[in-house]
C-alpha positions as CSV (number, residue, x, y, z in Angstrom):
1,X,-22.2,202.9,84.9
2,X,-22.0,206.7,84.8
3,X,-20.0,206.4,82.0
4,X,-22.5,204.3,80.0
5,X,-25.0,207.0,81.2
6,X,-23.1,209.9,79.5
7,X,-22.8,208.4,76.7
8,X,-26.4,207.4,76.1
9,X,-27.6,211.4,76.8
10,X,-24.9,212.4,74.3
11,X,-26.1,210.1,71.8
12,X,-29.6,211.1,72.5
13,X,-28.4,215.1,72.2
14,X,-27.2,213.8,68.9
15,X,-30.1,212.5,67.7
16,X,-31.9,215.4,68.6
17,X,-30.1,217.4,66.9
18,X,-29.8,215.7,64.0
19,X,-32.8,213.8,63.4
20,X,-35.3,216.5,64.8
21,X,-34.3,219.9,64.4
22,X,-31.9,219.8,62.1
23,X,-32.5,221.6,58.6
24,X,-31.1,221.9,55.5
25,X,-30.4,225.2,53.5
26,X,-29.2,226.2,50.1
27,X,-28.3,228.9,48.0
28,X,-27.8,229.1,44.5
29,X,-26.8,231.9,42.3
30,X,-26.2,231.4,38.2
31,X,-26.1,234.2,35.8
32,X,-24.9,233.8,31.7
33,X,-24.9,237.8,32.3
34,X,-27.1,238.5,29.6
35,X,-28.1,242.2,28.9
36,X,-25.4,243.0,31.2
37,X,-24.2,247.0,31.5
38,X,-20.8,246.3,32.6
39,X,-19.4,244.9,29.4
40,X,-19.3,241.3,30.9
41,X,-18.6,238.6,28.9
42,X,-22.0,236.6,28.2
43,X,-22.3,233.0,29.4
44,X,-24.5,230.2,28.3
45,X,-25.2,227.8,30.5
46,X,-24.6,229.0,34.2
47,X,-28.5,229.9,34.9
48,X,-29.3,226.3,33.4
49,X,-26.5,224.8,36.1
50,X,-28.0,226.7,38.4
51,X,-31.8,225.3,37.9
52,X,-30.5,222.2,37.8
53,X,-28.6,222.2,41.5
54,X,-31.6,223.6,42.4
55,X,-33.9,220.8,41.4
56,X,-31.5,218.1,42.6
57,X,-31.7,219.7,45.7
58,X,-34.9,219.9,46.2
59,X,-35.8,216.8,44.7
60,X,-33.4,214.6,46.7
61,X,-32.5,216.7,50.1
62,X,-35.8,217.8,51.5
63,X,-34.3,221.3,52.0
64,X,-36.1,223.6,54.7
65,X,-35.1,226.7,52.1
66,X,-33.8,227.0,48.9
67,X,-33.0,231.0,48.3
68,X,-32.2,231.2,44.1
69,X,-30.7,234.0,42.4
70,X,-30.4,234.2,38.7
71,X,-29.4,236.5,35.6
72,X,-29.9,239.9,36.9
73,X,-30.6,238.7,40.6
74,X,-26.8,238.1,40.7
75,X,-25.5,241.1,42.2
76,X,-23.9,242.0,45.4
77,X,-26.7,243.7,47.6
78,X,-28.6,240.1,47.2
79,X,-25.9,238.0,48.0
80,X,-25.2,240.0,50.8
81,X,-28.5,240.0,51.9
82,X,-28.9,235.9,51.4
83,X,-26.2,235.2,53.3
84,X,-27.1,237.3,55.9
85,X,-30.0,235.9,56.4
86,X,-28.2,232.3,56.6
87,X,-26.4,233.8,59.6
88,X,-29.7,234.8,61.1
89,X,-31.5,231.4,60.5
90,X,-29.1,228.5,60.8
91,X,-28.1,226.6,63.8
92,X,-25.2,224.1,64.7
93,X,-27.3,221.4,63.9
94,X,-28.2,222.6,60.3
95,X,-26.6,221.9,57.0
96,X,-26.0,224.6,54.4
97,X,-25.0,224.0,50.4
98,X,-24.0,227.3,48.5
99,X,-23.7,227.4,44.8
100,X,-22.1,229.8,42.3
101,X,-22.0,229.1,38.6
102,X,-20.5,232.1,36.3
103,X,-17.1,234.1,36.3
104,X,-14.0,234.2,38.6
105,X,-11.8,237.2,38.5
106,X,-8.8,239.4,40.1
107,X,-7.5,242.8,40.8
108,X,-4.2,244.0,42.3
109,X,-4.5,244.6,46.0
110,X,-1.5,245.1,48.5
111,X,-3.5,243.6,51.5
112,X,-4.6,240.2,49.5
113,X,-2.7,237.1,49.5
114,X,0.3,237.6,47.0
115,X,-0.8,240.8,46.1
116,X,-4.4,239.4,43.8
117,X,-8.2,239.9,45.4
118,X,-10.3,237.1,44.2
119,X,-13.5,237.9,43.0
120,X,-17.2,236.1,41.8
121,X,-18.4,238.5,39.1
122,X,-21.8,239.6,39.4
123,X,-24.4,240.9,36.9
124,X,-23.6,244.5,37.6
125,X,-20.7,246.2,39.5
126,X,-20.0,246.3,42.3
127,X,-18.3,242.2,42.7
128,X,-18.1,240.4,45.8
129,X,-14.3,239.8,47.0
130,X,-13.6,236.4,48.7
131,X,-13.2,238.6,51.7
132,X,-16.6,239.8,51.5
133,X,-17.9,236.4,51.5
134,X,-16.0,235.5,54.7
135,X,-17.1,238.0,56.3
136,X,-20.3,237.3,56.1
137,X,-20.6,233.8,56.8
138,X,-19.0,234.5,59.9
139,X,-22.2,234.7,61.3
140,X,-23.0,231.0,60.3
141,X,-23.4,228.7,63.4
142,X,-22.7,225.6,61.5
143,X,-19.7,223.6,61.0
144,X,-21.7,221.6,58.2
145,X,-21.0,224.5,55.4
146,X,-20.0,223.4,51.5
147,X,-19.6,226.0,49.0
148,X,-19.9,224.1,45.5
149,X,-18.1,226.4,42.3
150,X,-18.8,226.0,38.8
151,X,-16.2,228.7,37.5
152,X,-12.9,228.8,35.6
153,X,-10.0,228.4,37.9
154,X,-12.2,227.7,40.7
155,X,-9.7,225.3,42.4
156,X,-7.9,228.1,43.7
157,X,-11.1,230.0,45.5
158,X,-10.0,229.9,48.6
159,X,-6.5,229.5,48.5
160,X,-3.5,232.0,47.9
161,X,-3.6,233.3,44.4
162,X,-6.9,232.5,42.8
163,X,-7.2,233.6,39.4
164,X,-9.8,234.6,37.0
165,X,-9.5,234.9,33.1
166,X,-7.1,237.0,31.4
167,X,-3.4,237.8,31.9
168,X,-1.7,238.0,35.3
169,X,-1.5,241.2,36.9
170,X,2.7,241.4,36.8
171,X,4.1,244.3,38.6
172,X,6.0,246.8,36.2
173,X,9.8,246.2,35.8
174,X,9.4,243.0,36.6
175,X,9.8,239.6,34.4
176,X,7.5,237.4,35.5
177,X,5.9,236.1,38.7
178,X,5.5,233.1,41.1
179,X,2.2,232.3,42.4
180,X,1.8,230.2,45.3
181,X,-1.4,227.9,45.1
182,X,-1.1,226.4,48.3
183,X,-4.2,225.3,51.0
184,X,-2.9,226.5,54.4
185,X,-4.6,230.0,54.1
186,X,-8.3,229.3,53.9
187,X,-10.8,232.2,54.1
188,X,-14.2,230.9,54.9
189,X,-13.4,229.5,58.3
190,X,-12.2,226.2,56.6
191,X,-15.6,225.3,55.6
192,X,-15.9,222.5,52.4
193,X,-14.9,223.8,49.4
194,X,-15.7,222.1,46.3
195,X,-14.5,223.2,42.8
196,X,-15.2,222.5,39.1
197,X,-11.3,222.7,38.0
198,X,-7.7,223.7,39.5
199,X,-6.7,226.6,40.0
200,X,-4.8,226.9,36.8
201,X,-7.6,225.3,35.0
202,X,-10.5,226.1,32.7
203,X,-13.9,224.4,33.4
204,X,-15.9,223.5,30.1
205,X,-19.4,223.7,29.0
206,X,-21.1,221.2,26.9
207,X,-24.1,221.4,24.5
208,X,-26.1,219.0,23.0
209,X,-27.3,216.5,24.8
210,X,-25.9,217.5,28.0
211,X,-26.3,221.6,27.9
212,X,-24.4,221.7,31.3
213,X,-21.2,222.7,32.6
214,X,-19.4,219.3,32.7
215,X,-18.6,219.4,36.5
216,X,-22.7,220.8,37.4
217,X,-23.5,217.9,35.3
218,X,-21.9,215.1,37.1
219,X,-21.8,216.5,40.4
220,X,-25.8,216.7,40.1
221,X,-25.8,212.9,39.5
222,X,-23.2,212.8,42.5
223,X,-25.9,213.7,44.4
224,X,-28.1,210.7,43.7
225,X,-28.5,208.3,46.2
226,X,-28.1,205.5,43.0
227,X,-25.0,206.9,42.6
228,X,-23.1,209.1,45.1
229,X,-24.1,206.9,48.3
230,X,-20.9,205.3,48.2
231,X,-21.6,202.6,51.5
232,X,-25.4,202.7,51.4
233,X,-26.4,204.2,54.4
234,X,-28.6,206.5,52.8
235,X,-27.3,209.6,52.9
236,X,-24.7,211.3,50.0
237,X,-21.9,213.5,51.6
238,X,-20.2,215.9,50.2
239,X,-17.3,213.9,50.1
240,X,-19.1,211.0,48.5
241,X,-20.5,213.4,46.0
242,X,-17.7,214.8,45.4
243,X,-15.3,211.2,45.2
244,X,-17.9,209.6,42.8
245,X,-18.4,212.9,40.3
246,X,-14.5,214.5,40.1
247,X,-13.2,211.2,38.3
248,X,-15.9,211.2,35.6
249,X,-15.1,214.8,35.5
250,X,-11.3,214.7,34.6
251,X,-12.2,211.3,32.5
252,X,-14.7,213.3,29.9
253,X,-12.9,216.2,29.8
254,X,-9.5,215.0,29.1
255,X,-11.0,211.7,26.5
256,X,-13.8,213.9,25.0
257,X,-12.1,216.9,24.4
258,X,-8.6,216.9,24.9
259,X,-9.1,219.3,28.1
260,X,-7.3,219.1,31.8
261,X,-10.2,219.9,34.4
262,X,-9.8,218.4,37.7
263,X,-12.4,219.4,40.6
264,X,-10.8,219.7,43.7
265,X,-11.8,219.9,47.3
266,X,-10.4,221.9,50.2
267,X,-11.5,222.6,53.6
268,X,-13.4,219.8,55.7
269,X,-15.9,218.7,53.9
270,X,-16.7,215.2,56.3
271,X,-20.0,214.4,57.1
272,X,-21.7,217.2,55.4
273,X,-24.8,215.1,54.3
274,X,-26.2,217.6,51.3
275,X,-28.6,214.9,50.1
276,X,-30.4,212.0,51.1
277,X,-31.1,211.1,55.1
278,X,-29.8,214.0,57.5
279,X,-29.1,210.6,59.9
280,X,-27.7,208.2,57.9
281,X,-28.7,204.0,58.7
282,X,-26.1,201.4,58.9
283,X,-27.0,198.9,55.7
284,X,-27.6,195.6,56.6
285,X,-24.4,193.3,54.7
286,X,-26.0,191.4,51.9
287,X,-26.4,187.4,52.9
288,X,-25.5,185.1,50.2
289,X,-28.5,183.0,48.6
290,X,-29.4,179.8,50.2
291,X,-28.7,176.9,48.5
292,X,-31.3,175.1,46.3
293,X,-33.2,172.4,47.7
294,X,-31.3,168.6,46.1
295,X,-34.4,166.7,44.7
296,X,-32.8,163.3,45.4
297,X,-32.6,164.2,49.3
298,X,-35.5,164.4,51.6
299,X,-36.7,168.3,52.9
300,X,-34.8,168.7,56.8
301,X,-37.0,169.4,59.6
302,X,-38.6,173.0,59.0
303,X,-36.8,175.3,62.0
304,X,-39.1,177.1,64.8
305,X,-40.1,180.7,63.7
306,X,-37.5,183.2,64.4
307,X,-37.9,186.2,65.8
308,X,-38.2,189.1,63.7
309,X,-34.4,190.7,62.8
310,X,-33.8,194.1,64.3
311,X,-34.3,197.5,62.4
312,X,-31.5,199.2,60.6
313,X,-28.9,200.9,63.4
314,X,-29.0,204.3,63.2
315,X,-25.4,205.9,62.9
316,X,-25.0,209.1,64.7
317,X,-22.4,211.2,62.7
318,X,-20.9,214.0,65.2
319,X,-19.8,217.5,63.2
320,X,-17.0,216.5,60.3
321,X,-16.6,213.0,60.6
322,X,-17.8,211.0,57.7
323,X,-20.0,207.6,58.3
324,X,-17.6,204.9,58.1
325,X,-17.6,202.1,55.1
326,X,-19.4,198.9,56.3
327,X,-17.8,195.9,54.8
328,X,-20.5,193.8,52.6
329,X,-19.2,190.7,50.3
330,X,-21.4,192.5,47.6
331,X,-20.1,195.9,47.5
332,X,-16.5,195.9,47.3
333,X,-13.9,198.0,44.7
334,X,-10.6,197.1,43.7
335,X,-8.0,200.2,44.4
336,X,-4.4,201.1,42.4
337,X,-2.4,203.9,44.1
338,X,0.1,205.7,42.2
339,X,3.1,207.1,44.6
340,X,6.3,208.8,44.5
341,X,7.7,206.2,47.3
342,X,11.2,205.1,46.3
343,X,12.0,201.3,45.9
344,X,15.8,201.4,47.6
345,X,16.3,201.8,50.8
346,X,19.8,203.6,49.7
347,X,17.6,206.2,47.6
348,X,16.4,209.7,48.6
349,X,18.4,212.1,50.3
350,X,22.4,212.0,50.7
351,X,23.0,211.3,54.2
352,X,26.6,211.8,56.2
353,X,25.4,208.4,58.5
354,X,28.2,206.7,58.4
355,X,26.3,203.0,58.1
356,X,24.2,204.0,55.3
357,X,27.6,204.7,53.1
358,X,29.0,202.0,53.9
359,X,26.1,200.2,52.4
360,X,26.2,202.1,49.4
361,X,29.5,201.2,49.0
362,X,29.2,197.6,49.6
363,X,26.1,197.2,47.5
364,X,23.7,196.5,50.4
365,X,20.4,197.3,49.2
366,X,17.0,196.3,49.9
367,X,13.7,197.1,48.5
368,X,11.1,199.7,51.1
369,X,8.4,197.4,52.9
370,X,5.1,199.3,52.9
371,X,1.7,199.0,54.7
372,X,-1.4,200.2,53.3
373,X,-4.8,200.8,55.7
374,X,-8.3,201.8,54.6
375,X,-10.3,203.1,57.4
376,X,-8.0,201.4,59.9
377,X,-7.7,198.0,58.8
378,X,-4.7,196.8,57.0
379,X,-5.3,195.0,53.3
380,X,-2.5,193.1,51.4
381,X,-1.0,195.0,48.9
382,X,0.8,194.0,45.6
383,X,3.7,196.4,45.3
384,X,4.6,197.0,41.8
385,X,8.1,199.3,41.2
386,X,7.5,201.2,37.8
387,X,10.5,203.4,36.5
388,X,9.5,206.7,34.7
389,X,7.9,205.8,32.0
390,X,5.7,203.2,34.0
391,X,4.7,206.2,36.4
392,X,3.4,208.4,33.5
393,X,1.8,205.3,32.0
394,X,-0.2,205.0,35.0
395,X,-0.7,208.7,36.1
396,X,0.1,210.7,33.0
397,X,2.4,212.8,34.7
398,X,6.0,212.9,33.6
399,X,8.0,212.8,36.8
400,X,12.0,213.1,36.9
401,X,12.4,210.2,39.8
402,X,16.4,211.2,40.4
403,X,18.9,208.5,40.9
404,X,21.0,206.9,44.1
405,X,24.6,205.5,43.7
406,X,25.6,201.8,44.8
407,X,28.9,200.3,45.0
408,X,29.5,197.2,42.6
409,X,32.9,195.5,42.4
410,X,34.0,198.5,44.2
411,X,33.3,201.1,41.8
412,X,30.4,203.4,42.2
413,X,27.3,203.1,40.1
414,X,24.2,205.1,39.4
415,X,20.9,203.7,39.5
416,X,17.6,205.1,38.2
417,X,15.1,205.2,40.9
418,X,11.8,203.2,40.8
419,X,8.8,204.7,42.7
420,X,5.8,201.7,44.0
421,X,2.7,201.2,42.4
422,X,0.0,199.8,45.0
423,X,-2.8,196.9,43.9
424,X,-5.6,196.5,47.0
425,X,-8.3,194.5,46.3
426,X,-11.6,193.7,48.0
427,X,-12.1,197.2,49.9
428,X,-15.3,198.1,51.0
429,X,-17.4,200.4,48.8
430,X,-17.5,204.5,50.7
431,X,-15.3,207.1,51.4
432,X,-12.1,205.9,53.2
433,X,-9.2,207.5,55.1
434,X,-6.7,205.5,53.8
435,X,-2.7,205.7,55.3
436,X,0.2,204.6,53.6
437,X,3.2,203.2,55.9
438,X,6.7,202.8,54.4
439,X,10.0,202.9,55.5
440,X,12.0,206.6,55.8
441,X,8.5,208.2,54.8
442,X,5.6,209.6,57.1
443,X,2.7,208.3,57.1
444,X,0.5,209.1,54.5
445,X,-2.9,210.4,54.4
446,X,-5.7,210.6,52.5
447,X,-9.3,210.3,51.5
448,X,-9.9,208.2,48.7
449,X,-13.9,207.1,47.7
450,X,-14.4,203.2,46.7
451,X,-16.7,202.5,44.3
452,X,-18.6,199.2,44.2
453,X,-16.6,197.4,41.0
454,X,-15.3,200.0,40.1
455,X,-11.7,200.2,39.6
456,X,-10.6,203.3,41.5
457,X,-7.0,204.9,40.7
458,X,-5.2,207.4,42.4
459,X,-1.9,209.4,42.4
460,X,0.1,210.6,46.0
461,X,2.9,213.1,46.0
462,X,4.8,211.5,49.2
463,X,8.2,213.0,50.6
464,X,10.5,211.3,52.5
465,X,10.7,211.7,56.0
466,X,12.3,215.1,56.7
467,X,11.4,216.6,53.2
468,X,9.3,217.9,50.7
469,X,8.3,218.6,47.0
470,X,7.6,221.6,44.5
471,X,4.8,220.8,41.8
472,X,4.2,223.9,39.4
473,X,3.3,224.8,36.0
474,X,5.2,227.9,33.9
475,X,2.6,229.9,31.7
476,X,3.5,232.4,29.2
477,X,1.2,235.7,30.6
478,X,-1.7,234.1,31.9
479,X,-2.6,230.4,32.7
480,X,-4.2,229.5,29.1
481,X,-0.8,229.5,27.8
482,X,1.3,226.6,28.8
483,X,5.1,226.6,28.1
484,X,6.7,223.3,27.4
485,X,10.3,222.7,26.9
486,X,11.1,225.6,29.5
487,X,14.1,225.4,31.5
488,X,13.2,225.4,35.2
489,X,15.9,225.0,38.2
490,X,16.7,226.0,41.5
491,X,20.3,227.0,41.8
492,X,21.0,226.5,45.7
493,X,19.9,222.7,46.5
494,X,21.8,221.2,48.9
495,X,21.5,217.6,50.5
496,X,19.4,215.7,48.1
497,X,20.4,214.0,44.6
498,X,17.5,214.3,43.1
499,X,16.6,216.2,40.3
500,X,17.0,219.7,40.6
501,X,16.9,220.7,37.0
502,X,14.6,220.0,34.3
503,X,12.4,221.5,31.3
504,X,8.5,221.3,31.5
505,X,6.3,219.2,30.0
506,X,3.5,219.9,27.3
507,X,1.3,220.9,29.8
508,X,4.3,223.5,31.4
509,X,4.5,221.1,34.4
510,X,7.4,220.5,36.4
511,X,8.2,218.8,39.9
512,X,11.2,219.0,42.0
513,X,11.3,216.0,45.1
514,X,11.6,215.0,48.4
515,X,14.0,218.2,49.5
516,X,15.1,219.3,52.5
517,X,12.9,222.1,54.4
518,X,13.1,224.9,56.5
519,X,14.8,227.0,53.6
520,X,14.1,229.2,50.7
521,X,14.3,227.6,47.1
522,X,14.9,230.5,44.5
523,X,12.5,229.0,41.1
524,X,14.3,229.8,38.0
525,X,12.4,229.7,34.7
526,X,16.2,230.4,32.8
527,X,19.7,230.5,33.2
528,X,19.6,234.2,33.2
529,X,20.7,235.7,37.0
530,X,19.7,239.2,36.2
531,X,16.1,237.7,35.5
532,X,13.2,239.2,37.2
533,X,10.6,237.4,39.1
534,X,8.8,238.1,41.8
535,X,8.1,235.8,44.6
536,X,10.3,233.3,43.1
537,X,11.5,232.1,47.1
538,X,9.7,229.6,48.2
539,X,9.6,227.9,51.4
540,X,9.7,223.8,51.3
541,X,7.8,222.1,54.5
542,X,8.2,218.8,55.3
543,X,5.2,216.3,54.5
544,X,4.1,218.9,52.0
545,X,3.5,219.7,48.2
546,X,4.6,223.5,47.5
547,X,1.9,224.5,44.3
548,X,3.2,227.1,42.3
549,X,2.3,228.7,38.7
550,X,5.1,230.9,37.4
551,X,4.1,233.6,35.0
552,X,6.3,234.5,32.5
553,X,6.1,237.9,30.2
554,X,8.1,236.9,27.5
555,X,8.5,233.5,25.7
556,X,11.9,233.3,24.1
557,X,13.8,232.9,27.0
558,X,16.3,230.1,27.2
């Protein structure tokens, strides 16, 4: 009884909190940096992105404050000012949305994660660091924080080695460096971040009909409750927002103009409700019609009234968790998931057990059994094992998959490794945490957004139990320069057989998997020892993808 007690204040706390006195804040800054003193490059359409976030905003979020800066508003004693007074104001209960459209840049700085300062240019000097920025929202009481980019290289905000246009600041003497992209070293107090492109990407403009930045333009429509409220209860989350617009994203850029801009997301950005009801309502499941009355059989008995059906549950969201998917016959997505998984269960790393060789040698083998859960609940899955090419068919990525050996009439064979593609049907339409369970892997994590029939695709990275992967991309000075058909290795791999050697794709990519952690990998972007690069060891963790870009100064070498 005292428990049932408890939990009724807290839930009443919650409501309070959230359904009285909570607000909703924004701030919004966009400059094309025209008329600028500084010599900054001009921009076109940043100030309209900037009107327009500002307007869907408004129009659809019933925002307590909305604090704009634009053109020659952009500078650093305003920023400084409006985000001070966002510490001042907000509470835990509030929401706050921040929005920068216009440049990203760099300078060389000892004390800054590999050695780069990250910058959002303003109209006039002096620029605001991304240490600046944490400092200041320091100050800000709420969990319930996403800061929304519109920028080249944006991806990379608040991770290590965030770049802006132009070359790579390369330390004299040296031949090239190794920038680490990873996520583990957020500024900004692990607030939401959500960016137009990667962190080795460009993010485009479009005129015409559009006259948007192609990420402002779709996230805007995220942001519709039409649209971006995924399971219809009301309310669009950042991560909702974010799911439904990054897809269309990548698609227009990449079939429209032949461009690679993928928004990505960092921080925790669950149950950050930017738009639509602060408390979000349960949706009642759609009934199916009622049959049609059969003119050749006589009308049954009318029923007694009923009573009236009970309002909409309210769902109380607590701080970072996102409003679960309610399943509805109606609103339902089919889902295919990509993966590096290996069929065999012979496949992955060498191992000394003495069972396992023996079954390599007799030719025991056996295909991985894998479970798939959205939100908890387990779906049948269709396992499809694609070689290759089927993997790049599916995910456009050209991924060395390695080789295991098996015995056959007692002579050793190789056999090209086949990684599963995942076919789930009938999911619920919202924004699922969705774990992936196979055999001699972890289990896999991650939030995925389920459109209603929409077919939804998706690609996970997944290392063996025990291991981990290297994903990277070798530029030629800075990253607008891709170098394909470079030879990258790593000289010192030991207990794996997977590919440790390889040239990069068109795009520069290249990918190394499932390796043993706990030691440094040495990248090499030739066969020369006596080459130069700087931060070229990287440390491997188990579970994890290892992001780098390497920066090369010359082109020619071998």
């Amino acid at each position: 009884m005292r428990f049932k007690k408890s939990l009724f204040l807290l839930l009443l706390l919650c409501l309070s909190l959230t359904g009285v006195q909570a607000k909703r804040y924004a701030l919004i800054m966009g400059s094309n940096y025209t008329g600028n003193a500084a010599g900054i490059p001009p921009l076109e359409l940043c100030e309209a992105d900037a009107a327009l976030m500002e307007q869907t905003l408004r129009a659809n979020g019933s925002y307590d404050e909305v604090k704009v800066l634009l053109g020659r508003m952009v500078i650093a004693t305003k920023v400084e000012e409006a985000m001070r007074s966002l510490a001042a104001n907000v509470t835990a209960a509030d929401t706050v949305a921040i929005y920068f459209s216009g440049h990203g840049t760099y300078q060389r700085d000892a004390s800054a994660p590999n050695g780069l300062r990250n910058y959002i240019v303003m109209f006039d000097r002096p620029h605001v660091s991304d240490l600046q920025i944490n400092d200041w929202i320091k100050g800000i009481k709420t969990v319930r924080v996403a800061f929304i980019f519109d920028c080249c290289y944006s991806g990379g905000i608040a991770k290590k080695g965030r770049k802006g246009a132009g070359d790579i600041p390369v330390a004299p003497g040296s031949d090239g460096i190794v920038i680490q992209n990873g996520d583990e070293n957020f500024y900004f107090q692990n607030r939401a971040i959500i960016a137009s492109s990667d962190s080795n990407e460009t993010s485009i403009e479009i005129r015409g009909n559009i006259n948007h930045g192609v990420f402002t333009y779709w996230f805007a429509q995220g942001l519709l409750a039409a649209n971006g409220d995924l399971n219809r209860d009301g309310s669009v989350t950042a991560l909702e927002a974010f799911e439904w617009s990054s897809r269309r994203v990548s698609q227009m850029a990449k079939q429209q103009f032949q461009h690679d801009q993928n928004p990505q997301i960092s921080g925790n950005a669950k149950g950050i409700f930017l738009t639509g009801r602060i408390v979000p309502v349960a949706p009642e499941p759609n009934k199916p019609e009622p049959p049609k009355p059969d003119p050749q059989k006589p009308e049954p008995p009318k029923p007694e009234p009923q009573k009236p059906e009970p309002e909409q549950q309210v769902v109380v969201t607590p701080p970072n968790v996102e409003p679960q998917p309610q399943p509805n016959i109606n609103t339902n997505g089919n889902v295919t998931i990509s993966t590096t998984i290996l069929k065999s269960i012979l496949s992955g790393t060498q191992t000394p057990d003495p069972m396992m060789t023996m079954r390599r040698m007799r030719g025991v083998d056996g295909d991985r059994k894998i479970k798939v859960r959205f939100s908890g609940r387990e779906y049948p899955t269709n396992v499809v094992w694609v070689d290759r090419a089927g993997l790049k068919a599916a995910t456009g990525e050209d991924i060395p998959l390695g080789t295991y050996t098996i015995g056959r009439n007692g002579t050793p064979t190789e056999i090209q490794n086949r990684v599963a593609l995942l076919q789930i049907t009938g999911v619920p339409a919202g924004v699922h945490e969705v774990q992936i369970e196979a055999d001699d892997y972890p289990i896999i994590k991650e939030n995925i957004g389920v459109e209603n029939g929409i077919p939804i695709k998706e690609f996970i990275v997944a290392s063996m139990r025990g291991t981990g992967s290297i994903r990277g991309k070798v530029f030629l000075k800075n990253v607008e320069q891709p170098l394909a058909g470079q030879t990258v290795w790593m000289p010192t791999v030991v207990g794996t057989n997977q590919v440790h050697k390889m040239k990069t794709m068109t795009d520069g990519s290249f990918w190394f998997l499932n390796l043993p952690p706990g030691k440094y990998y040495t990248i090499k972007a030739s066969f020369e020892e006596n080459l130069k690069i700087d931060n070229q060891n990287l440390v491997v963790k188990e579970g994890d993808t290892t992001k780098v870009d390497v920066i090369l100064n010359q082109k020619n070498f071998k």
